[in-house]
C-alpha positions as CSV (number, residue, x, y, z in Angstrom):
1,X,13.7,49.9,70.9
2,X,13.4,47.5,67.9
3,X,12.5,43.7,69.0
4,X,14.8,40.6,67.4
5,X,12.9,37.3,66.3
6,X,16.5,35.9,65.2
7,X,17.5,33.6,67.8
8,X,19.7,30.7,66.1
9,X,20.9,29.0,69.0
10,X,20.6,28.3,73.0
11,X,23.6,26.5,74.9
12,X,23.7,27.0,78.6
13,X,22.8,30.1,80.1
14,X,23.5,31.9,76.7
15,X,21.3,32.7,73.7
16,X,22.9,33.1,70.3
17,X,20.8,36.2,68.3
18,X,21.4,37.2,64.5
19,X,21.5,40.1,62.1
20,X,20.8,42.8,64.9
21,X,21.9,46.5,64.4
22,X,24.9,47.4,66.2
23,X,25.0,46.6,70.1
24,X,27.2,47.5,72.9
25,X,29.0,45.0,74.9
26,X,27.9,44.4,79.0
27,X,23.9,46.1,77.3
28,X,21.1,44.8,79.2
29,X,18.7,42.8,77.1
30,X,14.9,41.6,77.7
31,X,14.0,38.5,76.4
32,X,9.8,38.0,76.2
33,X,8.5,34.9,75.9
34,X,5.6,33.8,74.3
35,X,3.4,33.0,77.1
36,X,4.1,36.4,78.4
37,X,7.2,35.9,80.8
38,X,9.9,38.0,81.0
39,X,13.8,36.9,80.9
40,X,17.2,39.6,81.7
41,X,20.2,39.2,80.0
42,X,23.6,41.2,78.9
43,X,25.2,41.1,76.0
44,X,28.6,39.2,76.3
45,X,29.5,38.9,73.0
46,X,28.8,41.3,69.9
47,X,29.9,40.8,66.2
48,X,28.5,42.0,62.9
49,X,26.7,38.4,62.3
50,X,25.8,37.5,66.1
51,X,25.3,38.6,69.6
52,X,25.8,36.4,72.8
53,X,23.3,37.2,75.3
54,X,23.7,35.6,78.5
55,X,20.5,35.0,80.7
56,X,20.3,35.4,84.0
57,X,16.8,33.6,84.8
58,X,18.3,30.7,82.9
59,X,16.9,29.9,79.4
60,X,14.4,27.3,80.1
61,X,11.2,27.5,78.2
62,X,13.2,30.4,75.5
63,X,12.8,29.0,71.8
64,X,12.9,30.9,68.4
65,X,9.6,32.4,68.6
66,X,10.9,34.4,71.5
67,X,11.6,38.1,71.5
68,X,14.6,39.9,72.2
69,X,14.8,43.7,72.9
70,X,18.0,45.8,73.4
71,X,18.0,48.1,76.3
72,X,20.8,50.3,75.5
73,X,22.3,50.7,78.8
74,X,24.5,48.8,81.1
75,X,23.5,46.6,84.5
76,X,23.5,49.5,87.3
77,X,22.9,49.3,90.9
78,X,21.0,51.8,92.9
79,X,23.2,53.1,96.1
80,X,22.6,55.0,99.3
81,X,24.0,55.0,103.2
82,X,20.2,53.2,103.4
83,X,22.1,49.7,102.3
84,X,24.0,50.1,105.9
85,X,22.3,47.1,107.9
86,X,20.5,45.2,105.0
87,X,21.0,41.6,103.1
88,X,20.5,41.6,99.0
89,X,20.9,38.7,96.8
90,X,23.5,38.5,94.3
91,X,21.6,40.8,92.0
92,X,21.5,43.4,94.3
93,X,17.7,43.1,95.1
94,X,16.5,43.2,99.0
95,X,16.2,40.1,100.7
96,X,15.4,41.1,104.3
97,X,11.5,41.7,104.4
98,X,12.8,45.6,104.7
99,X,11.8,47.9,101.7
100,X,13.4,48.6,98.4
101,X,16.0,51.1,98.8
102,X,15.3,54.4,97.5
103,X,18.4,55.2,95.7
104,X,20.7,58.3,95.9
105,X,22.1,57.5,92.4
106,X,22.5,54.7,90.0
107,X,26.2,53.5,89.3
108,X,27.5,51.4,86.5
109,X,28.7,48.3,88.5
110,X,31.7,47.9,86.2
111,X,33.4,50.9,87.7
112,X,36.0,53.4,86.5
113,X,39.9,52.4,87.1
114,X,41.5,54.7,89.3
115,X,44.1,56.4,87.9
116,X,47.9,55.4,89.0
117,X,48.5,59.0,89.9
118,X,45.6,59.7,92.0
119,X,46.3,56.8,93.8
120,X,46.7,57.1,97.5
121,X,49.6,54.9,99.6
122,X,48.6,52.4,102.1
123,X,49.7,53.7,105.0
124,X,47.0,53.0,108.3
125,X,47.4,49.8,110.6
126,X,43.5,48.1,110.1
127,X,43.3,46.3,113.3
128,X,41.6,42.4,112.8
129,X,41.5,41.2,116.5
130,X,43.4,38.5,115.0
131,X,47.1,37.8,116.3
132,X,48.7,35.8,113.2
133,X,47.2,38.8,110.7
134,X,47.9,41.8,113.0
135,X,51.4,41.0,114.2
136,X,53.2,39.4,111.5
137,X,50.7,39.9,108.4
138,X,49.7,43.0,109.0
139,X,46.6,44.3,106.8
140,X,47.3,48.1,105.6
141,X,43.6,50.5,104.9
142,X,43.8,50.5,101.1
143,X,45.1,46.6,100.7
144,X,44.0,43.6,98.9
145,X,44.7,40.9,100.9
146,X,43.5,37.5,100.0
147,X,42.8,34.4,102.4
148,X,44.3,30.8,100.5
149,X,41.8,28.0,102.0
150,X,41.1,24.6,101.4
151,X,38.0,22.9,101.5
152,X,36.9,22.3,104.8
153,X,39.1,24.7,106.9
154,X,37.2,27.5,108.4
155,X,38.1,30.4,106.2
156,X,34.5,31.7,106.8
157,X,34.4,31.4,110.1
158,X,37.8,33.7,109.9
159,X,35.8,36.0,107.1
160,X,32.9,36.5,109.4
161,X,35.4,36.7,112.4
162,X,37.3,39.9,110.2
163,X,33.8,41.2,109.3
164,X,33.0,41.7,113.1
165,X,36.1,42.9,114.7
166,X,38.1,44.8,112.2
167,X,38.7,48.4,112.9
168,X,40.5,51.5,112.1
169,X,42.8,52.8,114.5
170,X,42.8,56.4,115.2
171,X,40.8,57.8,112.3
172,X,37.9,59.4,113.0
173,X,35.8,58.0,109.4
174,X,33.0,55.9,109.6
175,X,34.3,51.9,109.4
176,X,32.0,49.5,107.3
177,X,32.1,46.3,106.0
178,X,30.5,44.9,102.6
179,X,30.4,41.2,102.6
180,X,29.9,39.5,99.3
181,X,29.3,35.8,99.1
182,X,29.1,33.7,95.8
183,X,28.4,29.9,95.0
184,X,27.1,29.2,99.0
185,X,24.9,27.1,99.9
186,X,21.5,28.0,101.9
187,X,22.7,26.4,105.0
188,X,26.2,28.6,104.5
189,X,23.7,31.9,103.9
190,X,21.4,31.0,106.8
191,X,24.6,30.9,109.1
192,X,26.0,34.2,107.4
193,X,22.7,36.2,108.3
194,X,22.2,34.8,111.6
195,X,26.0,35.5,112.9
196,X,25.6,39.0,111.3
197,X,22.0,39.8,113.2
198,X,23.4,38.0,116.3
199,X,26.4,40.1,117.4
200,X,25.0,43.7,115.7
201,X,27.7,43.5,112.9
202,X,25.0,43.7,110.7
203,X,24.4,47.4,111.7
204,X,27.4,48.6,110.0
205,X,28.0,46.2,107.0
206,X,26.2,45.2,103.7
207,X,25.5,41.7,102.8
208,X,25.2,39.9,99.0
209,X,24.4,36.6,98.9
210,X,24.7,34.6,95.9
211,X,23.3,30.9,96.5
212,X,24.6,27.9,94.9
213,X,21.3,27.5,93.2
214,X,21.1,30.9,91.7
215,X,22.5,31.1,88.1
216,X,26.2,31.1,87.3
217,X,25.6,34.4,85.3
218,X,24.8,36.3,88.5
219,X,28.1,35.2,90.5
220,X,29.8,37.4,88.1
221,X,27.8,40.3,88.6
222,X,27.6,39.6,93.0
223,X,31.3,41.2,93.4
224,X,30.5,44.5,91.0
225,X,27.7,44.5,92.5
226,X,29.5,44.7,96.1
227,X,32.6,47.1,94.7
228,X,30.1,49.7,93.3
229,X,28.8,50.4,96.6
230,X,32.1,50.6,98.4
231,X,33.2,52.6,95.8
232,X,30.3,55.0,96.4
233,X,30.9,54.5,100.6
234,X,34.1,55.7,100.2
235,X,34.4,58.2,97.6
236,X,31.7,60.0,98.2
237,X,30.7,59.6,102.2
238,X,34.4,59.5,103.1
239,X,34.0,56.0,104.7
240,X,36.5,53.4,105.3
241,X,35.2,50.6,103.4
242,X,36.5,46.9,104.3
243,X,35.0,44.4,101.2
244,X,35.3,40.6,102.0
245,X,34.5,38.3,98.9
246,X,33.9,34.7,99.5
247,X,34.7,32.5,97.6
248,X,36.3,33.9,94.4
249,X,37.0,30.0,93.4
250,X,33.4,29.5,93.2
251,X,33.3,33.0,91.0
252,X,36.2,31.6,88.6
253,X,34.3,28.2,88.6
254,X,30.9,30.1,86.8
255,X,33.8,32.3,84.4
256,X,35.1,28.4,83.2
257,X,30.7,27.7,82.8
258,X,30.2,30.5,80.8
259,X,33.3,30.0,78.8
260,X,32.3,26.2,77.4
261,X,28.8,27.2,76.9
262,X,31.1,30.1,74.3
263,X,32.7,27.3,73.3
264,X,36.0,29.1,73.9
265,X,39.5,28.0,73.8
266,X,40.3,27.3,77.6
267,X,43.7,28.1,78.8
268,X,45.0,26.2,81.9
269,X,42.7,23.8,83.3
270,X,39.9,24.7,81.4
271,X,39.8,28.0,82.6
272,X,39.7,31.2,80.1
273,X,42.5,32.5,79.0
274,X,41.4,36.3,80.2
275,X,40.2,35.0,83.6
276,X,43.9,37.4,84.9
277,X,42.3,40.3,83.3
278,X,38.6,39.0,84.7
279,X,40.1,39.0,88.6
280,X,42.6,41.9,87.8
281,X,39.3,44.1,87.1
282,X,38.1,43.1,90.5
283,X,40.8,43.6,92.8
284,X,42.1,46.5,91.7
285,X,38.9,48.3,92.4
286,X,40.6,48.4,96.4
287,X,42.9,51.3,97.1
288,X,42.9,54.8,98.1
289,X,42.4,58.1,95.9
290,X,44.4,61.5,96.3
291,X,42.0,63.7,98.4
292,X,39.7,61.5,99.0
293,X,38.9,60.5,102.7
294,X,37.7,56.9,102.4
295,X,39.5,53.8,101.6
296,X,38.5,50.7,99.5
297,X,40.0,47.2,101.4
298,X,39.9,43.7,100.2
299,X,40.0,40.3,102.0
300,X,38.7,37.9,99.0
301,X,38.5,34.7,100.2
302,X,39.3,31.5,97.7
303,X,39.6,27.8,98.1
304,X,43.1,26.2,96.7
305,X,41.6,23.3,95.0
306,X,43.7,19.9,96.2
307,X,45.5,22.4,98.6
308,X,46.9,23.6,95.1
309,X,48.6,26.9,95.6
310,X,50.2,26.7,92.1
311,X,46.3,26.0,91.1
312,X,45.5,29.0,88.7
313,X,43.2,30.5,90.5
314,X,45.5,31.4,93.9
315,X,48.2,31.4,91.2
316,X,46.9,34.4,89.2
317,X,45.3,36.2,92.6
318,X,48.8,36.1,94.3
319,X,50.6,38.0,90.8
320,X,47.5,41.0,91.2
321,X,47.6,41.4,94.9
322,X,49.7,42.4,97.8
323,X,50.3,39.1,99.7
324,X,48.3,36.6,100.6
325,X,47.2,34.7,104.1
326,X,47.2,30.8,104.0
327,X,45.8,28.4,106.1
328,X,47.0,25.3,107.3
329,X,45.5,21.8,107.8
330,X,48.0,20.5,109.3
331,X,47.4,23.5,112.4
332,X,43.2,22.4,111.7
333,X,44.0,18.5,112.5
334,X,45.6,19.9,115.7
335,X,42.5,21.7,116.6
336,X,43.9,25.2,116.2
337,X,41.6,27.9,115.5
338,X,42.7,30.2,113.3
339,X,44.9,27.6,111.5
340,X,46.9,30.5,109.7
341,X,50.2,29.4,108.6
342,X,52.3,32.9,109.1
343,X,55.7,31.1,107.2
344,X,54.3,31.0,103.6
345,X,51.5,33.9,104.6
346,X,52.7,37.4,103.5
347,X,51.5,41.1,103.2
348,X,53.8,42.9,100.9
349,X,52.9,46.4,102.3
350,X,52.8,45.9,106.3
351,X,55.9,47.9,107.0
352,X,54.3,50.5,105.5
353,X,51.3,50.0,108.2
354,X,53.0,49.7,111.4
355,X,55.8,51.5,113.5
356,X,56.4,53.8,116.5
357,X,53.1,56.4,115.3
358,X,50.8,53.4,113.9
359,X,50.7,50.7,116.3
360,X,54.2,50.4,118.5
361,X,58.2,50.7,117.8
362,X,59.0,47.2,118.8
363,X,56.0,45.6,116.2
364,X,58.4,45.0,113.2
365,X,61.4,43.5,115.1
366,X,58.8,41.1,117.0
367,X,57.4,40.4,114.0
368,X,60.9,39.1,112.7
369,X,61.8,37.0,115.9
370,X,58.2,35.3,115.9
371,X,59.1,34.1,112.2
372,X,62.5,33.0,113.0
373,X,62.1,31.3,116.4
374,X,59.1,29.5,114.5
375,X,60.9,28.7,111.6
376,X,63.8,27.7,113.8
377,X,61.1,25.3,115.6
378,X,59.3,23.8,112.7
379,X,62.4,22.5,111.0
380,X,63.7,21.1,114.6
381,X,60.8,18.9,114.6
382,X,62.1,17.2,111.2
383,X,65.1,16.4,113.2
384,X,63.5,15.2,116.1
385,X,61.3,12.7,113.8
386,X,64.9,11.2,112.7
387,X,66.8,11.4,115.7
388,X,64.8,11.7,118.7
389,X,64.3,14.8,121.1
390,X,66.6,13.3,123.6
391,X,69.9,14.0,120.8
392,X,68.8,18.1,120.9
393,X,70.9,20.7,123.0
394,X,69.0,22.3,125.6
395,X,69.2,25.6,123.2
396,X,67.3,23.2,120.7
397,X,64.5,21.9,123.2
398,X,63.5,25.6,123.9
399,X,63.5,26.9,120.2
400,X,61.5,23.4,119.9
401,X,59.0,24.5,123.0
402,X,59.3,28.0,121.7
403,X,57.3,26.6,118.2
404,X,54.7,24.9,120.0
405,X,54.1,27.4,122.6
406,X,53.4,30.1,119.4
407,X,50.9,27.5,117.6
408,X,48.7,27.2,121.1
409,X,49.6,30.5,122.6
410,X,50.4,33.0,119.4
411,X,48.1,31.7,117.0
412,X,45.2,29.7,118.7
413,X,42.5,32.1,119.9
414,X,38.6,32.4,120.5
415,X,36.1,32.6,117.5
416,X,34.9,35.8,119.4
417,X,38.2,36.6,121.1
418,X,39.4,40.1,119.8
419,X,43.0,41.0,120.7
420,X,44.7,44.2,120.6
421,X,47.6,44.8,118.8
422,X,49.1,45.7,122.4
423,X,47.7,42.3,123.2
424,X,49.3,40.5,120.5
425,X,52.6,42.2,121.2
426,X,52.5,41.6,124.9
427,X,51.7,38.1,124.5
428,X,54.9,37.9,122.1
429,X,56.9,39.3,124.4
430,X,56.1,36.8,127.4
431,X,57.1,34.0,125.2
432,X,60.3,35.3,124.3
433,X,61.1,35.2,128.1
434,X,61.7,31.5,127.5
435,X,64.4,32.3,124.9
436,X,68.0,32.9,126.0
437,X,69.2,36.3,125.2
438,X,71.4,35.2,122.2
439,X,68.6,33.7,120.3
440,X,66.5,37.3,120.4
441,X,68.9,38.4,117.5
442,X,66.6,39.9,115.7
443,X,65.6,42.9,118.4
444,X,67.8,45.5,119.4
445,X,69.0,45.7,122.9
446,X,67.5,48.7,123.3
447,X,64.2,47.3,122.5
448,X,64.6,44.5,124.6
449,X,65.8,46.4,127.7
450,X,62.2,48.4,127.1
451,X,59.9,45.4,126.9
452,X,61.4,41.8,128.1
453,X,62.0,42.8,132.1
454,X,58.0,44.9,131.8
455,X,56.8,41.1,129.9
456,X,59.0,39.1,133.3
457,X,57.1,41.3,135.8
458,X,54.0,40.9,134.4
459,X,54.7,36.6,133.8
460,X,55.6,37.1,137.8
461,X,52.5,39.0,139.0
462,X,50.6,35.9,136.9
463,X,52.5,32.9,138.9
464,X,51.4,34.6,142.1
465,X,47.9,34.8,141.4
466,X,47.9,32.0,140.2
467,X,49.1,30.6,143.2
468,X,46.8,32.8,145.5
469,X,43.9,31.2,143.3
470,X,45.3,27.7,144.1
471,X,45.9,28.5,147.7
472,X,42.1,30.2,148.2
473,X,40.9,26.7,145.8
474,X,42.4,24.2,148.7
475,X,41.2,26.4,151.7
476,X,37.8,26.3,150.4
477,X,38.2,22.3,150.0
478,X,39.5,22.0,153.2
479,X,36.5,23.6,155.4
480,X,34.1,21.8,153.1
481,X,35.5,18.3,154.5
């Protein structure tokens, strides 16, 4: 391997090297320094005059005298069922106390696309624990699903939430998780590793964390990093593999860095004009192969900058994936927790996921009244704001109750409270007891005559205990006196 003494430039994380023989782009590079230190790179530029090497270290204390050596080879990442229970950096490299990991093979963490052909359909219910995604956003084995935050609302709490519960129904493969975080800060990681050692989630997951203070270079390797070894859990060990990439605004953020330090022509907002390609190559790593027994899902996590949705980067990640699931301040000011919005939320391939075989025959048609009686309700309270609640009909003031009723009984749940989708669906059903027949429109009677009298008799055998526990309460009082 020849060594280069023709560096010309330095800007940023990147070093600008001359008249080197022909080099591959994504090569690993070593950079020594003259008092002995050693720098890694890859090439992110190549041209017959110059290569663009960018540095992951940083290039602080590199100057002309430095050496540069071409490695000939790609950035790979050793992988093995041993990364099952551990916590890496954003480089891939153990940051547990436990031992290196002795590797089964090393994987290029670009990745190969998966054929259109070979690919596999959606098709299995992954059960969250969470109403507002199971019910009426449902998230299908195989999926990229994205969550559309703002900052402040607790989409990691919700990520971590996912990470714990989720679960495949009825397949008898091993479940995982790989959790990915870029651009956090320590206080974020410390919380990460403590929730994930605290309720044994970290048993059956793998954990990257990429720190604010690490370089921008290596946020855009933390996510290949992450995809390799699902791709490896699940085409090879036939595991269901459930990837959760927080925050993917953070990861656009470093693309824009590297992209001015290039001094390249930025498309909207400053960002680069391939950044559709750049997240295109990452999500479409989820999916399912012909044959295969393992599955590849995706919850990336990103932060709508000014609660932007049109901002580019939910703009672009909403054209490449199948839905998306949005939060709401407006539910967070309430004190709602999860404050998912289910109106603009969508997932493009639940009907695929759900029915009589996969999780019950009355879950799409539930689905459909939840979203209209809500609807229904959240435009009422326009009215009332102009007219007063006094001017509704009584049909009004229930589809009005109906509305708040789903925000504090439908959507509002524990941090650690994981429902059922029999849960979810029973708890639908007793709230459209308070609906009149005419407004369950969208459920056929004979769906109704199955479910709504089971969801009375249950409300019924409620009220009585209930009032057995009242009774019992004042009894108790009165022999104290």
């Amino acid at each position: 391997m020849r060594e280069y003494k023709t560096i010309s430039r330095i800007a940023g994380p990147l070093v600008f090297v001359q008249k080197t023989e022909p080099v591959g782009y994504g090569e690993l590079v070593k950079i020594l320094l003259p008092d002995g230190q050693e720098k890694n790179g890859q090439v992110l530029d190549t041209a017959e005059e110059i290569v663009v090497v960018q540095v992951f270290e940083g290039t602080t204390g590199i100057d002309r005298a430095s050496r540069v050596k071409f490695l000939g080879e790609n950035i790979k990442i050793g992988v093995s069922e041993e990364m099952l229970g551990r916590i890496f950096n954003g480089a891939g490299a153990p940051i547990d106390q436990g031992p290196e990991i002795i590797p089964e093979k090393k994987i290029d963490i670009i990745g190969a696309a998966i054929n259109p052909y070979s690919r596999g359909q959606p098709a299995n219910f992954i059960q969250t624990g969470i109403s507002t995604i199971d019910a009426t956003n449902t998230l299908v084995r195989g999926q990229k699903l994205p969550i559309f935050s703002g900052s402040g609302l607790p989409h990691n709490e919700i990520a971590l939430q996912i990470a714990r519960q989720a679960k495949v129904i009825g397949q008898k493969e091993k479940f995982v998780v790989i959790f990915a975080a870029m651009g956090i800060t320590n206080e974020e990681a410390q919380y990460f590793m403590r929730d994930f050692e605290q309720t044994g989630a970290l048993q059956r997951s793998i954990v990257f964390l990429n720190l604010a203070d690490d370089p921008a270079v290596e946020r855009l390797v933390t996510p290949r990093m992450a995809l390799t070894a699902a791709e490896f859990l699940a085409f090879e060990k036939d595991m269901h593999v459930l990837v959760i990439l927080t925050d993917m605004t953070n990861y656009c953020e470093s693309l824009r860095e590297i992209g001015a330090a290039r001094e390249e022509v930025p498309g909207r907002r400053g960002y680069p004009g391939y950044m559709y390609t750049d997240l295109a190559q990452i999500y479409e790593r989820a999916g399912m192969i012909k044959g295969k027994k393992g599955s590849i899902t995706q919850i990336p996590v990103l932060t709508m900058i000014g609660d932007d949705i049109t901002h580019p980067i939910p703009d672009l990640s909403g054209y490449i994936t199948e839905g998306q699931i949005v939060l709401s301040r407006e539910l967070h000011m309430k004190g709602i927790y999860p404050p998912i919005d289910v109106l603009p939320s969508l997932s493009r391939l639940m009907n695929l996921g759900i029915g009589a075989e996969k999780t019950r025959d009355d879950h799409k048609q539930v689905s459909d009244q939840l979203y209209a009686g809500y609807a229904e309700g959240r435009d009422l309270r326009g009215l009332v704001a102009v007219v007063g609640e006094e001017a509704l009909s009584e049909r009004d003031k229930k589809i009005l109750k109906f509305a708040e009723s789903f925000e504090k009984t439908f959507v509002r749940q524990g941090k650690k409270e994981d429902r059922s989708i029999l849960d979810t669906l029973e708890i639908a059903w007793k709230m459209f007891t308070s609906l009149e027949d005419r407004d369950l429109g969208r459920i056929a009677p004979a769906i109704k005559e199955k479910y709504l009298q089971k969801a009375v008799e249950s409300l019924g055998r409620e009220q009585k205990a209930k009032e057995n526990v009242e009774r019992l309460s004042a009894e108790i009082k009165g022999k104290k006196k």
